[in-house]
N, C-alpha and C positions, 0 to 999 in steps of 0.2 A: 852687691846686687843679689836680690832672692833666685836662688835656681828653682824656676818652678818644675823640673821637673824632680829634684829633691823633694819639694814639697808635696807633689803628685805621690808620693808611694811613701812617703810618708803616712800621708792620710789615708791611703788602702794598706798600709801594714795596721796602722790606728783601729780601722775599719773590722779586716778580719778576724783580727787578735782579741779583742775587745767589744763584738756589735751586740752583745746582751747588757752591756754595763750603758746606763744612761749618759754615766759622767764619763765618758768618751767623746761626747760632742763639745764638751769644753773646751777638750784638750783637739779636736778636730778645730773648733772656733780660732785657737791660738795660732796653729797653722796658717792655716786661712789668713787669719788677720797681719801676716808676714809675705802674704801677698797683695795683697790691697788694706790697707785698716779701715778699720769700722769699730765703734766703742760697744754698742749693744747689741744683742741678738736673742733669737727665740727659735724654737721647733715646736709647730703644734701639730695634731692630727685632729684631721677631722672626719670620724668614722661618716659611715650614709645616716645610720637610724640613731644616733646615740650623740650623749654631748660630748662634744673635743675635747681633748686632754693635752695639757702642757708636758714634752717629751724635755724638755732641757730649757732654762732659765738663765739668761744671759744678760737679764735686762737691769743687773746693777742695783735694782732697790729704787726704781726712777716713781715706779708705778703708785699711785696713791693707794690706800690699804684694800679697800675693797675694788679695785679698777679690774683686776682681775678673775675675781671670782663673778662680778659681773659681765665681763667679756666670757668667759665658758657657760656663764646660763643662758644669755641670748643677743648679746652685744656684736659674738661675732657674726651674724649673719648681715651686718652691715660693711663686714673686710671687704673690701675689694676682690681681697688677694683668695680668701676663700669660693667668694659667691665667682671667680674666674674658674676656680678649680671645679665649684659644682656645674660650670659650663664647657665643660670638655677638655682644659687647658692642657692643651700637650706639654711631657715632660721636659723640663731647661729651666734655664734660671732666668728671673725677669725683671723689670723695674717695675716699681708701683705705679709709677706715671702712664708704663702701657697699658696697665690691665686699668689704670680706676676714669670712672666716666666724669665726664667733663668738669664737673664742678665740683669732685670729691673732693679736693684739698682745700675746699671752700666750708665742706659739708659742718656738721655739728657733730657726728659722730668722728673726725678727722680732727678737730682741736681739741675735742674733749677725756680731759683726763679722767673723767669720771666713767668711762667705758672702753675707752682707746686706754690699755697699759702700755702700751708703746710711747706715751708722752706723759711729762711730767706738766707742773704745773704750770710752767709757763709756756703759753699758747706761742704754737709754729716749733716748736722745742725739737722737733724729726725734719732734716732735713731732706734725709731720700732714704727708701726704704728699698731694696734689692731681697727676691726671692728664690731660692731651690725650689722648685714644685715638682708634685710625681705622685703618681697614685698606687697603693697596694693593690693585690692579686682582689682584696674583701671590698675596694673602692673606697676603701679610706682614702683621702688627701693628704697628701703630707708636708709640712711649708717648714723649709729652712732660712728665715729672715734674721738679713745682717743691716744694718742701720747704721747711718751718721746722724749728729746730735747738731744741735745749734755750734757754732763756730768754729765749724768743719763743708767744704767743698760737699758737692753732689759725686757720685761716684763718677770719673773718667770714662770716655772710652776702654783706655787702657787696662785702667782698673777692672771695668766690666770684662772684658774679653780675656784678662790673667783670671778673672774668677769662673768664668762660664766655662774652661778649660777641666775646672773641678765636677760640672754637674752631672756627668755619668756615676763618678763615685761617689759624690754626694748624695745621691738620690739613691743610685742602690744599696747605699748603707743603712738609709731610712729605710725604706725597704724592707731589707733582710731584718733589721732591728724590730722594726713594726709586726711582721710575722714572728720572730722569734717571742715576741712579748706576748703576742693573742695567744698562742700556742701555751706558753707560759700558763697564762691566767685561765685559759681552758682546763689546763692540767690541773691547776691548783682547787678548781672551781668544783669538778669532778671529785677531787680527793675531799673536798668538802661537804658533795654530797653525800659520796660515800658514809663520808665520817656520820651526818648528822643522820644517814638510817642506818648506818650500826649499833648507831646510840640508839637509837628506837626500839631497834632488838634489845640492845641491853637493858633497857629500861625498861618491857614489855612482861609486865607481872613477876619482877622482880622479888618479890616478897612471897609468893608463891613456888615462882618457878628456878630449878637450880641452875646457873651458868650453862650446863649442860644440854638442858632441854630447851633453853633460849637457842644456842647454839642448831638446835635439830628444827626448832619454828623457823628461823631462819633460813636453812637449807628450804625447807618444805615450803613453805609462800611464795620462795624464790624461784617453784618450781622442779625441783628437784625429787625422784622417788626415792623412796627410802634405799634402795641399794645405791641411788649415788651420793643421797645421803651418809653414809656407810663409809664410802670411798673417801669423801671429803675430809672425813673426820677420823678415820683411821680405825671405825669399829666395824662387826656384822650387823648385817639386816637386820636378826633375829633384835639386838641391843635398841637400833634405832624404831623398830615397834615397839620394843614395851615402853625407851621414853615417847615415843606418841600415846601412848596406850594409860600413861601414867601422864601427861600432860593434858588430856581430857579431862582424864577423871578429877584434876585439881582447879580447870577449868568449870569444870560441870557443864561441857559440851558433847557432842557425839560425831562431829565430821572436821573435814576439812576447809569445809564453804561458814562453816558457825567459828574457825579459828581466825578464817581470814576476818571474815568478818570482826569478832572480837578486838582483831591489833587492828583496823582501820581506827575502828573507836576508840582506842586507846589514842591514835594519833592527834586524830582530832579534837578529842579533850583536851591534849597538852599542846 
């Protein structure tokens, strides 16, 4: 017999050690499924203003080719399990049968594999759908769904009640992953912008101007006066005027407001 509380700190050692790596919820799934089984599973987010993104893939290869990229352009606002989350659903874990309205396992969007990735081709193919839900700090939604297939029971009481013993850790592991990743892509996003007006500056009368006095345009549009100019760059004032002074004159400009100007233009050409 499974000791769930083994498998309990298990899954929060899994959790800690591991909550940047996506392919940790496979290996959280395999846990899990040594406590109650289930063959297929998913983790999706679903930010407020942006389209959801699939966090982990567990759904076996069931999905027809495009089922999926149809469900993340606009299929899922037909989930149940979603449109529960955009209406307040406190965090825990849940059966689909509570949250969806009366005739959803009737619905067209519920047999169909053409938008439903959760089901294969053969219609009724899901036999019960059980969910993690929980919201980030951003009000993203977060849904951890574990599935039985055609020729498999509906989850147990038992079942249910060994798995809902996991949903504190389960959800703050989405959570904390969910944040660690925004966080992530914020950083990366930023170092991109970066990147792509440095390139600007490097690019910005390159044929004219030597590395050096790109370097000093730089400083100077960024705001900076020529002594912290100076500072930056490891030269004196007196240096950092004559290249302004020699960056003019190759320009054929005479201020500051006609340089900015000049590299606006330069941008928007290219």
């Amino acid at each position: 017999m499974v000791n769930r509380i083994d498998v309990l700190s298990e899954v929060a050692t899994l959790a800690i050690r591991h909550i940047n790596d996506s392919g940790v919820f496979a290996t959280i799934e395999s846990a899990l499924r040594t406590v109650a089984f289930f063959d297929i599973a998913a983790i999706f987010a679903y930010p407020p203003a942006e389209q959801p993104e699939m966090l982990h893939d567990g759904l076996k290869g069931i999905s027809l080719p495009n089922a999926m990229q149809d469900y993340l352009a606009g299929g899922y606002l037909l989930d149940a399990v979603y449109v529960a989350c955009m209406q307040g659903l406190a965090d825990g874990l849940y059966r689909l049968a509570t949250l969806a309205p009366d005739a959803f396992f009737e619905s067209d969007y519920f047999l169909s594999p053409l938008v439903h990735p959760c089901i294969s081709m053969e219609s009724g193919s899901l036999v019960e759908e059980i969910a993690f839900c929980t919201h980030a700090p951003d009000g993203t939604a977060l849904v951890f769904s574990l599935m039985r297939s055609t020729g498999m029971e509906a989850f147990s009481k038992e079942d249910f009640s060994a798995l809902e013993a996991f949903a504190p850790i389960i959800n703050a592991a989405l959570i904390q992953h969910w944040i660690n990743r925004t966080e992530k892509k914020a950083l990366e996003k930023t170092a991109l912008n970066t990147e792509n007006l440095n390139k600007s500056f490097r690019d910005f009368e390159r044929d004219r101007l030597s590395p050096r006095e790109q370097d000093v345009v730089a400083l100077l549009l960024r705001g900076h006066s020529s002594l912290s100019a100076a500072k930056n760059l490891g030269i004196t004032e007196g240096t950092v005027k004559i290249h302004r002074k020699n960056i003019y004159a190759k320009l054929g400009i005479s201020s500051q407001s006609m340089l900015f100007s000049h590299f606006i233009a330069s941008i928007i050409k290219n």
